[in-house]
N, CA and C atoms as a LAMMPS dump frame, in Angstrom:
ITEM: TIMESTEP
0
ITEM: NUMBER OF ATOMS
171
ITEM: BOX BOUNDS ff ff ff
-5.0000000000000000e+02 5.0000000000000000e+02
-5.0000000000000000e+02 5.0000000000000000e+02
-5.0000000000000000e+02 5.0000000000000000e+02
ITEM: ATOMS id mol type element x y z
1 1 1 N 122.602 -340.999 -151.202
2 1 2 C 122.633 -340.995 -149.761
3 1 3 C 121.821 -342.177 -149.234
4 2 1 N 121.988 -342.987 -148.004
5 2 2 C 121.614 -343.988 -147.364
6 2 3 C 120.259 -343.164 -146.818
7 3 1 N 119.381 -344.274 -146.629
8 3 2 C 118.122 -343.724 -145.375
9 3 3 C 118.847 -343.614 -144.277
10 4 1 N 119.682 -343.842 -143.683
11 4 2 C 120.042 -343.252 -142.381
12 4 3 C 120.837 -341.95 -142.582
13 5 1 N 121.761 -341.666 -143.803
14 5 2 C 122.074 -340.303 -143.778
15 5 3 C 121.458 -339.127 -143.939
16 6 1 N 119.758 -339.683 -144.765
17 6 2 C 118.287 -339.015 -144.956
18 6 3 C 117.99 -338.401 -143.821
19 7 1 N 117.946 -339.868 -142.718
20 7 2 C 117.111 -339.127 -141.251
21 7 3 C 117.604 -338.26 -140.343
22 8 1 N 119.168 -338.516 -140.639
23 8 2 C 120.087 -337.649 -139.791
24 8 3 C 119.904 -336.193 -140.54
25 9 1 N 120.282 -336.385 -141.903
26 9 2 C 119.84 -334.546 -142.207
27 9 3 C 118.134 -334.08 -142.126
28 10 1 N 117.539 -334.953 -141.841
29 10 2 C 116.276 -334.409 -141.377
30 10 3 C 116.184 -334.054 -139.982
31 11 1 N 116.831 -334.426 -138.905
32 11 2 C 116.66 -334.099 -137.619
33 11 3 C 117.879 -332.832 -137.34
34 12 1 N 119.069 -332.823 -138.283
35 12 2 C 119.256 -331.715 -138.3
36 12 3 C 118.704 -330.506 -138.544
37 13 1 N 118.255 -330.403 -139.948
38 13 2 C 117.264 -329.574 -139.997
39 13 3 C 116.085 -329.075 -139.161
40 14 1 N 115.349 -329.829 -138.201
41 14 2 C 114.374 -329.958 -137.546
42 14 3 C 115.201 -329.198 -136.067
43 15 1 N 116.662 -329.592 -135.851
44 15 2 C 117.089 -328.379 -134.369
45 15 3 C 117.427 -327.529 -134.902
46 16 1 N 118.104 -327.296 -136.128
47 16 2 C 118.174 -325.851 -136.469
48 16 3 C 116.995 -325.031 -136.405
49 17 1 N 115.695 -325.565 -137.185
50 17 2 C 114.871 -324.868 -137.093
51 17 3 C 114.792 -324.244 -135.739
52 18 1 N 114.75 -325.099 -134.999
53 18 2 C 114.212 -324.869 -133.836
54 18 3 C 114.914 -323.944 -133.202
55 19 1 N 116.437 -324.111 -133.096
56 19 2 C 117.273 -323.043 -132.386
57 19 3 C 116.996 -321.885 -133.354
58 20 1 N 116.503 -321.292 -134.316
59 20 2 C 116.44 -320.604 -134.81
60 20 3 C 115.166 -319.764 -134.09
61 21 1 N 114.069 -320.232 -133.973
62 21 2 C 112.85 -319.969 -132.916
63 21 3 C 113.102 -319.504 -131.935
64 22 1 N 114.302 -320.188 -131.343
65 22 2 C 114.15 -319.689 -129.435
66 22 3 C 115.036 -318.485 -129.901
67 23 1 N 116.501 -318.687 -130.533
68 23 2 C 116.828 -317.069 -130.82
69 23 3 C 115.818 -315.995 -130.874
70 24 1 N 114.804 -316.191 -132.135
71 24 2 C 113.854 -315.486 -132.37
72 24 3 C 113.128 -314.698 -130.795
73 25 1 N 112.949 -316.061 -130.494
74 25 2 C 111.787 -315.474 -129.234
75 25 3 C 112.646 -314.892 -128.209
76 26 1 N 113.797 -315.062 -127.979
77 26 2 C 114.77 -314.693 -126.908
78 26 3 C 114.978 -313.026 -127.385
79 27 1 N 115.034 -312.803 -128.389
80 27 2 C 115.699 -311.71 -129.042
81 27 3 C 114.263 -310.595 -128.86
82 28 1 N 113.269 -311.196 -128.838
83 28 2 C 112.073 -310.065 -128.914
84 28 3 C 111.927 -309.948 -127.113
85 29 1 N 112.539 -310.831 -126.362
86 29 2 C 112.38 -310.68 -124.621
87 29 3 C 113.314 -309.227 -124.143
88 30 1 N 114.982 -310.03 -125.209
89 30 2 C 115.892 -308.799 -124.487
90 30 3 C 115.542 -306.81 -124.395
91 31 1 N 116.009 -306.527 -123.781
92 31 2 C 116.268 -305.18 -123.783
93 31 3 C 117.505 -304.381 -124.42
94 32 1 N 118.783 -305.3 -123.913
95 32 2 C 120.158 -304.811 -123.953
96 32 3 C 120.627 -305.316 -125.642
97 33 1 N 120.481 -304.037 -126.063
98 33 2 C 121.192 -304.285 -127.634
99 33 3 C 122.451 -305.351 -127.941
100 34 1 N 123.313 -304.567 -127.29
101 34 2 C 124.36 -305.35 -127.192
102 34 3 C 123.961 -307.009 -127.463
103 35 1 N 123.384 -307.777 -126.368
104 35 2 C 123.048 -308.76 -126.449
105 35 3 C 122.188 -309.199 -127.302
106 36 1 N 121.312 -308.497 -127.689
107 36 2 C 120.265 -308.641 -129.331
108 36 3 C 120.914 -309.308 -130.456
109 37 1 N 121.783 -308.273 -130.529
110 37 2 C 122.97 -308.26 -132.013
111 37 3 C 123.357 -309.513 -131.936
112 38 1 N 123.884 -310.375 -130.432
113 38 2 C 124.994 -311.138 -130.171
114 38 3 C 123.9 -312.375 -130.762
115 39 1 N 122.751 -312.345 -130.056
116 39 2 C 122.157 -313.521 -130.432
117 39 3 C 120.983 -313.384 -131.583
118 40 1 N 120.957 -312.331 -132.508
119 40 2 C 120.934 -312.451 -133.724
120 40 3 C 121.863 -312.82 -134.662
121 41 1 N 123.067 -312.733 -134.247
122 41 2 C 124.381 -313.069 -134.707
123 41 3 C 124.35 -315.072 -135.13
124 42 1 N 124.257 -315.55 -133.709
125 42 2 C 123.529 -316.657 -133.438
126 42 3 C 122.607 -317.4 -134.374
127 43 1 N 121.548 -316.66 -134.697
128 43 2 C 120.226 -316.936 -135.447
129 43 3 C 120.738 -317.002 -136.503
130 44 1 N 121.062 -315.52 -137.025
131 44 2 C 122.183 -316.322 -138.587
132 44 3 C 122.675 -317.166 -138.756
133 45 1 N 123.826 -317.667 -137.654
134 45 2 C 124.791 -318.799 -137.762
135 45 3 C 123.956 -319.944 -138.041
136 46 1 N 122.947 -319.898 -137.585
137 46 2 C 121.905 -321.646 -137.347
138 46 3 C 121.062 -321.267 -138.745
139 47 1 N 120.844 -320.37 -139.201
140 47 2 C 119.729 -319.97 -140.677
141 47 3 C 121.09 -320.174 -141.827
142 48 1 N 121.91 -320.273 -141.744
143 48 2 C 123.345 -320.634 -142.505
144 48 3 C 123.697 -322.483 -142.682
145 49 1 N 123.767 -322.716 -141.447
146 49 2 C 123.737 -324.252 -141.113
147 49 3 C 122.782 -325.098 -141.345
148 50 1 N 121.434 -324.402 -141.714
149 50 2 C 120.464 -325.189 -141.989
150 50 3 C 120.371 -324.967 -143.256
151 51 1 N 120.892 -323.78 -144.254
152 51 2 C 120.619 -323.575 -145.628
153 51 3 C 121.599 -324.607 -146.289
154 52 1 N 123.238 -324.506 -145.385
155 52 2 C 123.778 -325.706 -145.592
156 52 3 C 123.623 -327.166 -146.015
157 53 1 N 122.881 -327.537 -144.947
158 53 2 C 122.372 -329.092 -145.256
159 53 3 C 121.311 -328.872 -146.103
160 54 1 N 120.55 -328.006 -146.217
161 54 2 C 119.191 -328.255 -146.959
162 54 3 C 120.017 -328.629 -148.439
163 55 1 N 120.932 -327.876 -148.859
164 55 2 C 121.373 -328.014 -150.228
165 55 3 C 122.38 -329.4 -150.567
166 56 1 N 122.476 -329.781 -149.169
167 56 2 C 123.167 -331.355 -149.813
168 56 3 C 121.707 -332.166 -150.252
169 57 1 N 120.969 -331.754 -149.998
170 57 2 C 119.349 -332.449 -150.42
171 57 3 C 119.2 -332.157 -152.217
């Protein structure tokens, strides 16, 4: 891999993390299950996408 395809899967990694956080913190605010599930649903999808790239590493 090039250093620029390096930095790009590093800043990917770095918003996944991150969208993974605000799910987190969003999910301990809600009340309405329904919507919990939806955006734990979410949190997976981005904890998937980031396990993704980690393994082209």
């Amino acid at each position: 891999m090039t250093t620029k395809e390096l930095l790009y899967i590093e800043d990917v990694l770095g918003h996944e993390k991150h969208f993974q956080s605000q799910c987190q913190e969003t999910i301990g605010q809600l009340q309405d299950g329904e919507l919990k599930a939806c955006i734990e649903e979410m949190k997976q999808k981005h904890q998937q996408i980031f396990q993704n790239f980690y393994n082209l590493l």
